[in-house]
N, C-alpha and C positions, 0 to 999 in steps of 0.2 A: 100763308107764311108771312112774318112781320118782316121788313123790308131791312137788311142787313144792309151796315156801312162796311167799304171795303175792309175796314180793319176788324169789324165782326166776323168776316166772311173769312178772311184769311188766319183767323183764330181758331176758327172750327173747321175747316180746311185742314189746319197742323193737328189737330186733334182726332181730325175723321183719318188721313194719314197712318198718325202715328197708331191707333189703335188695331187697322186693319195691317200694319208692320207686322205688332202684336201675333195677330189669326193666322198672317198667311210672310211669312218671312224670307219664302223662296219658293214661290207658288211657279208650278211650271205649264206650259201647253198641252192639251192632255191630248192631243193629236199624236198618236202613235206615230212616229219617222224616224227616218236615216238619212240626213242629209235633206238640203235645201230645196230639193227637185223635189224630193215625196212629200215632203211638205208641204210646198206651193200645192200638188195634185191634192193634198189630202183636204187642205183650205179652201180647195175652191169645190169639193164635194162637201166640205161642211156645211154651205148654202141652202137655210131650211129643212136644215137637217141634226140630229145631234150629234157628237162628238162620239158616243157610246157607237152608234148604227157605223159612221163612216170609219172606226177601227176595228168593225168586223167585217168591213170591204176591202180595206185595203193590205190587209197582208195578202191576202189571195192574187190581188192584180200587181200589186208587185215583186211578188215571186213569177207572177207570166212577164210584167213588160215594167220593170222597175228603174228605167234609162228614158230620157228624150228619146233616142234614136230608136226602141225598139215602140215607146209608144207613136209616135209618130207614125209609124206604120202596121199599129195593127185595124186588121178593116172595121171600120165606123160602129157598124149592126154587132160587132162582138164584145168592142167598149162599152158597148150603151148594156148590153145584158150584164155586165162582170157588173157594171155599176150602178141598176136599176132600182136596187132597194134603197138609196142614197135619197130616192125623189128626183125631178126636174135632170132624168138620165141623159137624155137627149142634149139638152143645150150641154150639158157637164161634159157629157164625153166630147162634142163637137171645141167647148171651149177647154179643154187638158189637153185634145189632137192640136187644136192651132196654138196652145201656150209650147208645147213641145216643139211644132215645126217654126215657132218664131224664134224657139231658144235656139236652135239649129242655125236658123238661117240668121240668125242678126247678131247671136250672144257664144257664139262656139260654143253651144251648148252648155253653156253655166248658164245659172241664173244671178241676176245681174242684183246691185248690192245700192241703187237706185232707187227713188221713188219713181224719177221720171221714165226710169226706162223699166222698172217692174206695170208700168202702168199701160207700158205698149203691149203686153202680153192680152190675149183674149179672156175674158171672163178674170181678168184681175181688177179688181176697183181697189181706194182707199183701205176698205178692211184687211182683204188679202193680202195687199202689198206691205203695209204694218208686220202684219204677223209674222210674214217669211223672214223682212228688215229687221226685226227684234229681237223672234226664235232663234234664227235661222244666225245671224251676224251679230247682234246684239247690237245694231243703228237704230237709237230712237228718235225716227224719220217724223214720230205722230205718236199717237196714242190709237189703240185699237179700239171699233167701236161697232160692237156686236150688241144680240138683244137684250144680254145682262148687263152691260154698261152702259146702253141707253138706258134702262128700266134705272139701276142702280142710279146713275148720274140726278136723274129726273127724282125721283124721289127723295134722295139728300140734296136736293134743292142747289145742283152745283150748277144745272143750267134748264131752264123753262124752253131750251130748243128741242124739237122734233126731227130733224136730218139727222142722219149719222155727219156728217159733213160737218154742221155747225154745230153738235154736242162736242165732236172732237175740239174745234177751234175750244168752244168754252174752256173744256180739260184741260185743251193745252196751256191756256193761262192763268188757271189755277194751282196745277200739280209741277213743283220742278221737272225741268227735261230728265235730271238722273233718274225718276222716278216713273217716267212715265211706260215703261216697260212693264216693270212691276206691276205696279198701279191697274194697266187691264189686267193684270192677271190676276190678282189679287178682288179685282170687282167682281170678276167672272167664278173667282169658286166662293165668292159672298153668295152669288147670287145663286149659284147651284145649291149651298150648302144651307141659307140663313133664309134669303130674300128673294122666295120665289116669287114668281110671277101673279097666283092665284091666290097665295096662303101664305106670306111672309111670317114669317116667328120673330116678330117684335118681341114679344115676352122674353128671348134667351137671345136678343142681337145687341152686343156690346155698341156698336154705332146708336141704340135708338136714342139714347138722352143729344145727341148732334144731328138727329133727324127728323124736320119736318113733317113728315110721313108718318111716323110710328106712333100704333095707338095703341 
């Protein structure tokens, strides 16, 4: 890629922007919930998993245990089967039991509207805590940064980082704060719909004349 001046950068920035406004104008979480709590559960089974699999888990588990209080006490070995086709059931169900008994014991059972303290939950990192603070309250704490917004990011050339941690930093100072809610959401059904991962369709991606990548 030939090396842009900030003022290049922020040109095609307004542009890569305004065109995915265009696609995706109120692009939403396609995490099937009701409320913050199932959400949080439903994000933190979407870890290595897609979004299709973990909303044909979760109506079933939370028609059984759709509350902190009732998951927090169902036994361990029954969590892990309701949630096993998710992948990695085990750590999931151990971390949804202790994100539930922390909500309990620390949050009177809300989930709290915090980076810092969404971050004291078990098995919440960065990503998760985004999602809930975004979907969930519409506080844009960060910018969300999943495998299609890293992939998406790295490819239009908005940041040459590999961490989800420092691709967010990058995001964050390229994309206005009002945007940056949107903005994953908006990268995340590019990347489902246009920009996959193995076979991108450059040929019909309105982004490709502002994309390094596209051939």
């Amino acid at each position: 890629m030939v090396r842009e001046s900030k003022t290049q950068r922020a040109r095609r920035v307004e542009t890569l922007l305004a065109r995915l406004r265009e696609l995706y104008p109120a692009p939403q979480c396609a995490l099937v919930h009701q409320g913050p709590f199932q959400l949080l559960v439903a994000t933190i089974l979407s870890a290595q998993c897609t979004d299709e699999r973990v909303n044909l888990v979760t109506p079933g588990l939370f028609a059984k245990w759709g509350t902190p209080e009732e998951l927090a006490q169902v036994p361990l070995p029954v969590l892990e089967q309701e949630i096993r086709s998710t992948g990695f059931f085990r750590n999931k169900a151990k971390n949804i039991q202790g994100a539930a008994r922390t909500l309990l014991s620390e949050f009177a059972g809300q989930v709290p509207r915090t980076m810092e303290d969404l971050l004291v939950l078990p098995g919440v990192a960065r990503k998760t805590a985004n999602v809930v603070l975004g979907t969930a309250f519409g506080i844009a704490a960060g910018i969300v940064v999943d495998t299609h917004v890293s992939r998406l990011s790295q490819r239009l050339g908005l940041t040459q980082e590999t961490t989800p941690e420092k691709i967010e930093r990058d995001l964050c100072a390229l994309v206005p704060r009002q945007d940056w809610i949107w903005f994953a959401h908006a990268l995340i059904w590019h990347g489902r719909k246009v920009c996959a991962a193995r076979s991108p369709a450059c040929a019909r991606c309105t982004l490709a004349s502002e994309c390094p990548s596209a051939s």
